[in-house]
N, C-alpha and C positions, 0 to 999 in steps of 0.2 A: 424655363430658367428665369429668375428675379433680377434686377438693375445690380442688386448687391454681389451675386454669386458671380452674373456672368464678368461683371470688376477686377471682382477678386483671381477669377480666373485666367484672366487675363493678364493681371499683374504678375502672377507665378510664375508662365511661361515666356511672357513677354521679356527682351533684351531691354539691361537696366543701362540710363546713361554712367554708369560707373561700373566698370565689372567685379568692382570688391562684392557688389551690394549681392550678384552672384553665387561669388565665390562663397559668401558667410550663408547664402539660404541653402546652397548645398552642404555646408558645416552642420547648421542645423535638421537639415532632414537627416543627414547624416548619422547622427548623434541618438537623432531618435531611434533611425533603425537598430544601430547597434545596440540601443536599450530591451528594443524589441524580441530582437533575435537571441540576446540573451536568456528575455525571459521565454522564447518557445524553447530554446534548446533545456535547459535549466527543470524546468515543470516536467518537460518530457521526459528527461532522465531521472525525474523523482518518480514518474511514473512508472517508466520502466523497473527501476527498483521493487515500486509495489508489486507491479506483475509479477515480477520474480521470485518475492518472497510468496505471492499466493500459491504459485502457482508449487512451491516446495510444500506448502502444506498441505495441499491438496492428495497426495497419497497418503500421507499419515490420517489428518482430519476429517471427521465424516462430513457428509453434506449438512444434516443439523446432530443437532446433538441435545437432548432432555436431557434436563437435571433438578434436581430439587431448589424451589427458592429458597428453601429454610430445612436445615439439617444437612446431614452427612449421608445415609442411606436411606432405602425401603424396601420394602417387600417386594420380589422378584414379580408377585403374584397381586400386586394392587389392582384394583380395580380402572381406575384410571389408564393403567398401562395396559393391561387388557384390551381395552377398547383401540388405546391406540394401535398394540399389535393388529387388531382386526381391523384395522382404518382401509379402508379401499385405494388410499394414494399413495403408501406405504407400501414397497419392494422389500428392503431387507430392513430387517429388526434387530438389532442386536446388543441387548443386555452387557454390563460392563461391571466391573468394578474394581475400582483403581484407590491403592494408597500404597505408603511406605516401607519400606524393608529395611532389611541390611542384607549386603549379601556377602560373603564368606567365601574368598581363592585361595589358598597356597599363602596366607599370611596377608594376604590383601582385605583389607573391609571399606566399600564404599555404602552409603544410603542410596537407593533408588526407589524410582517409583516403579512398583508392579501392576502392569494394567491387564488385570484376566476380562479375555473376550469370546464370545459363543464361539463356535464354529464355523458360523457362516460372516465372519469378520471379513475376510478375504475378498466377498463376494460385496462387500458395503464400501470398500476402500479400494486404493490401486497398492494397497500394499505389495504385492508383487513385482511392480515396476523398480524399489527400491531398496531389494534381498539382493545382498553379493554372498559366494560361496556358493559349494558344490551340492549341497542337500534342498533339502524344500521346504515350505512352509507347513509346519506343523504342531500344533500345541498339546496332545497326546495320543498315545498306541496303549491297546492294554493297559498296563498297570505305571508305564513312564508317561511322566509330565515333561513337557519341552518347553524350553524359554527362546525366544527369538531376541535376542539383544543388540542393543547400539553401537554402534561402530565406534564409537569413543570411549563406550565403556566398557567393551570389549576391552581395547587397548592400554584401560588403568586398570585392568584387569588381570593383564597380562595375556590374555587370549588371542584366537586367531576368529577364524570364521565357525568352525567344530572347536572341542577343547572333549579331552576323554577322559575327566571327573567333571561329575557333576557340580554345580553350583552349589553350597549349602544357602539356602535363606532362610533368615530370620524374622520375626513379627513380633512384637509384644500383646499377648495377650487380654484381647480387649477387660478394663476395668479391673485389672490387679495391680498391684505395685511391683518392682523390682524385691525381688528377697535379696537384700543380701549377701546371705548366708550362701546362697546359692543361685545367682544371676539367671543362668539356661534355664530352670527349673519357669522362668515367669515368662517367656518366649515360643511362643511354637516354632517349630521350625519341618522342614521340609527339602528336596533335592530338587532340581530341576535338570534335567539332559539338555544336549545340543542338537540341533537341526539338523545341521551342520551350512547354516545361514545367521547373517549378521544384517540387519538393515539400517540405511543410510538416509536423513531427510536432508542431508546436510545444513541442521541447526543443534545448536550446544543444546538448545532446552531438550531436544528428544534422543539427539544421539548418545550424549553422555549420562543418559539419565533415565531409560529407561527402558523396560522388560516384560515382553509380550509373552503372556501366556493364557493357558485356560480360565475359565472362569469358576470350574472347580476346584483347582487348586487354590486359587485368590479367595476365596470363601472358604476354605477349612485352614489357609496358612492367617487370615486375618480372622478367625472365629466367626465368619458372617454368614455361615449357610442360610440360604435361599433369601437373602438379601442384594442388592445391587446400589452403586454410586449414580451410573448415570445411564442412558439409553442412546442407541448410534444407531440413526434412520438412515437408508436411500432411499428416495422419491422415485417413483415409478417413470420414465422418460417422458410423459406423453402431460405429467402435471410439472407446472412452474415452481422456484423455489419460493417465490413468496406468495403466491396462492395455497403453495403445502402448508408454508409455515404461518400464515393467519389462520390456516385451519385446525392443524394442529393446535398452536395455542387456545383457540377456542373452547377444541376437545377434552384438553388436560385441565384448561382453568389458571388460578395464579398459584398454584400447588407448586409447577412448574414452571421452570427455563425454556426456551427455545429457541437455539442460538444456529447460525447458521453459519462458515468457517469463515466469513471476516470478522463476525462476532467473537467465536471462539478466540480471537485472535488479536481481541481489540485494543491490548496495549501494545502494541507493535505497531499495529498501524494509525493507532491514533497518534503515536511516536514521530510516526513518518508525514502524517499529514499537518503535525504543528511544522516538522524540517521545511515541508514545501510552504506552509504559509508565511514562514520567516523571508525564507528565500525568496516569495513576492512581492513580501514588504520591501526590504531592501534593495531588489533591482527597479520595485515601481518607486523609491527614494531619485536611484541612480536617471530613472525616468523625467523625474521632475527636476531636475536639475541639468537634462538633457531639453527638457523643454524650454528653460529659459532663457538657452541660447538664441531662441525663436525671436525675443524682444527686441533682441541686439538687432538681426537683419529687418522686425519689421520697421526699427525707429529707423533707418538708414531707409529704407525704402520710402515712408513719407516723406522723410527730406527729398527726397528724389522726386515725388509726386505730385510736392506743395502747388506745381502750376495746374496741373491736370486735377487737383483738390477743388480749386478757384472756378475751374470750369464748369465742373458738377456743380457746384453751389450754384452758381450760374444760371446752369440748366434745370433749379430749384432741389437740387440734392440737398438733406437736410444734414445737420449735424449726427446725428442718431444713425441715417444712412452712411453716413463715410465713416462711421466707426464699427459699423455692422461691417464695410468692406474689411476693414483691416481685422478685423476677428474671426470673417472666414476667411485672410488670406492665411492667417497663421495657423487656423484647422487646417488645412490644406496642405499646407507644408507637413504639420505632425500625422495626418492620416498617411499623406504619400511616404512618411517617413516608417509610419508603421506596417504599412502593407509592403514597403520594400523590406524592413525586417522579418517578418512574418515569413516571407517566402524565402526567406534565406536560411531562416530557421528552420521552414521545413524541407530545405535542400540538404542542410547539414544533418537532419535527424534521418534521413534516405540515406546519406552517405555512412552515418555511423552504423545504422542497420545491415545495411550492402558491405559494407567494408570494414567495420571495426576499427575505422580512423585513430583510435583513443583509447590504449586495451587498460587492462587493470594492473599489470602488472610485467616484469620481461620474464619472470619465472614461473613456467609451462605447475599445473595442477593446485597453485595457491588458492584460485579463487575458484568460484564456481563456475565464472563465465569468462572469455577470455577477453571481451572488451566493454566497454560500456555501456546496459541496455537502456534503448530507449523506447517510449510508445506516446505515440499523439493523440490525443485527445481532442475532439470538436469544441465540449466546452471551455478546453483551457485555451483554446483560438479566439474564439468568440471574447473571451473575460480580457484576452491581453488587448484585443483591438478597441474592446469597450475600457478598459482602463486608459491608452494611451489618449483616446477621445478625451476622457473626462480630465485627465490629469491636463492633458493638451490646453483644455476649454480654459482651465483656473487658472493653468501657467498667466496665461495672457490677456484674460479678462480687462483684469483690472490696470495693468500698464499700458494696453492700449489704450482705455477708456482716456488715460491719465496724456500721454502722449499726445493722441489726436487732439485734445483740447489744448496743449501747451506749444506742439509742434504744427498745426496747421492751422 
């Protein structure tokens, strides 16, 4: 330990001839912590958020997802996709293609999106996990097409989980215009049956909005036989996702997309990672403004010290050393202030998990979750203790500098 640190150390703990001088350095550790524990509880519940919303899209969205960088479809049968279906790190394959309708109840017409997928869709997703109603998953028998639809759009639909007429859907067939003479006449159109399932991701962009079914129905209600929008992989368990997905890419070229479900997802969460960086700005603001409470008790504390200042010079302590003392006493104060918050922070983020201290709401099925999630992250610990450091450092730099030359 150096002349300077072991000083400083001593001053912190050491009893002041003034108890205010105290009183104010526990105000300011004080002040820090709560800065602290702000921002661990804060980051953590944005974090949790993110888990939550991942973790919703995760039965709907596949692991990655091909698509074309340029265009709308291709050929079910490209060459490119070939290969990848025969790719060795590649579990399920499954072929897609997804656009617009209209669909047609009882005097009801909403647009949705119609997403026709193979038959092994099932086995690529957890869509199972989020079917409510009495029937099962299934997109056609014989000569009936079946739609699996959203629980929301069920509901402006006027539907339940089954409904016993069929859907009418509509398409505009590709590259003609509307007649007007005779509208239907420039539409294809088509029925779709009920499962007698409804699935649930609970978000507005899939439950109100959209309609699972075959991938040959999707192809002759949009005119696109043996054409496809996009391709939905699972990775075999035993390979990484981004070992898959730099390999894949490689395989396909720049022909293609390869996106993996935060990708697919990334204005959502890119949404949510500007919320959290705001919210770091502003509590590392409320930081620095907690820190310069610090100034206050260290200039009281020189006053206090000016005799024991004289002695060091004394015993050849230089200028530059007794200003090096009062810049780690004041680190000192803000790390003790940050590592007391920290651990408060992660006392309170155990208690929210354990116990739901802070629910979302008093009325039971509003939300998804009934109290506020949180999850901790190492690196947002490590980033708050290295911010309080750094913000700590500046705080007091330069007034101590100013101080020890004027005050001792």
């Amino acid at each position: 330990m150096n002349f300077e640190h072991f000083i400083a150390r001593r001053y912190l703990f050491s009893k002041k001839s003034h108890h205010a001088i105290n009183i104010i350095s526990g105000i300011s550790m004080m002040g820090v912590a709560i800065a602290a524990m702000a921002l661990v509880c804060t980051l953590s519940v944005f974090n949790g958020f993110q888990d939550l919303v991942a973790g919703l899209f995760t039965a709907f969205d596949p692991q990655l997802r091909v698509s074309l960088a340029e265009g709308k479809t291709t050929e079910a049968g490209d060459e490119a996709l070939k290969a990848l279906k025969e790719c060795p790190l590649v579990e399920v394959y499954t072929p897609v293609l997804e656009d617009q309708a209209l669909v047609y109840q009882e005097g009801r017409q909403v647009v949705v999106t119609i997403k026709g997928v193979d038959d092994n869709f099932s086995e690529g997703t957890d869509i199972e996990n989020i079917l409510y109603g009495d029937g099962t998953f299934c997109l056609h028998a014989d000569v009936l097409e079946y739609g699996v639809v959203g629980i929301q759009l069920a509901a402006q639909l006027g539907l339940g989980s089954s409904f016993p007429d069929p859907l009418q859907i509509y398409a505009p067939k590709p590259g003609e215009r509307v007649n007007m003479a005779n509208p239907l006449s420039s539409f294809n159109h088509d029925e779709l049956q009920s499962p007698g399932v409804v699935f649930q991701v609970k978000q507005a962009k899939y439950d109100s909005n959209y309609i699972i079914t075959s991938l040959g129905f999707a192809q002759r209600l949009f005119g696109q036989q043996g054409r496809i929008s996009n391709v939905e992989l699972k990775l075999r368990d035993n390979v990484s996702l981004q070992k898959g997905k730099k390999e894949i890419r490689r395989l396909l070229g720049p022909r293609f997309t390869v996106q993996d479900r935060y990708e697919q997802q990334e204005d959502v969460f890119r949404i949510m990672r500007v919320e959290k960086f705001i919210s770091y700005l502003f509590l590392t603001f409320i930081l620095l403004v907690a820190s310069f409470n610090i100034i206050g008790s260290l200039s009281m504390l020189m006053i206090d010290k000016r005799q024991d200042v004289q002695t060091l010079r004394s015993m050849g302590a230089t200028e530059q050393m007794v200003c090096n003392i009062f810049n780690l006493e004041g680190r000192l104060i803000s790390m003790a202030g940050a590592v007391t918050g920290v651990l408060a922070g992660l006392l309170l983020c155990w208690a929210q998990q354990t116990f739901g201290l802070v629910s979302m709401g008093k009325n039971d099925g509003n939300f998804i979750v009934e109290a506020y999630p949180v999850s901790v992250h190492l690196w947002d610990i490590v980033l708050i203790l290295g911010t309080v450091f750094v913000v700590g450092a500046l705080a007091i730099w330069y007034p101590v500098r100013y101080l020890s030359r004027n005050l001792l």
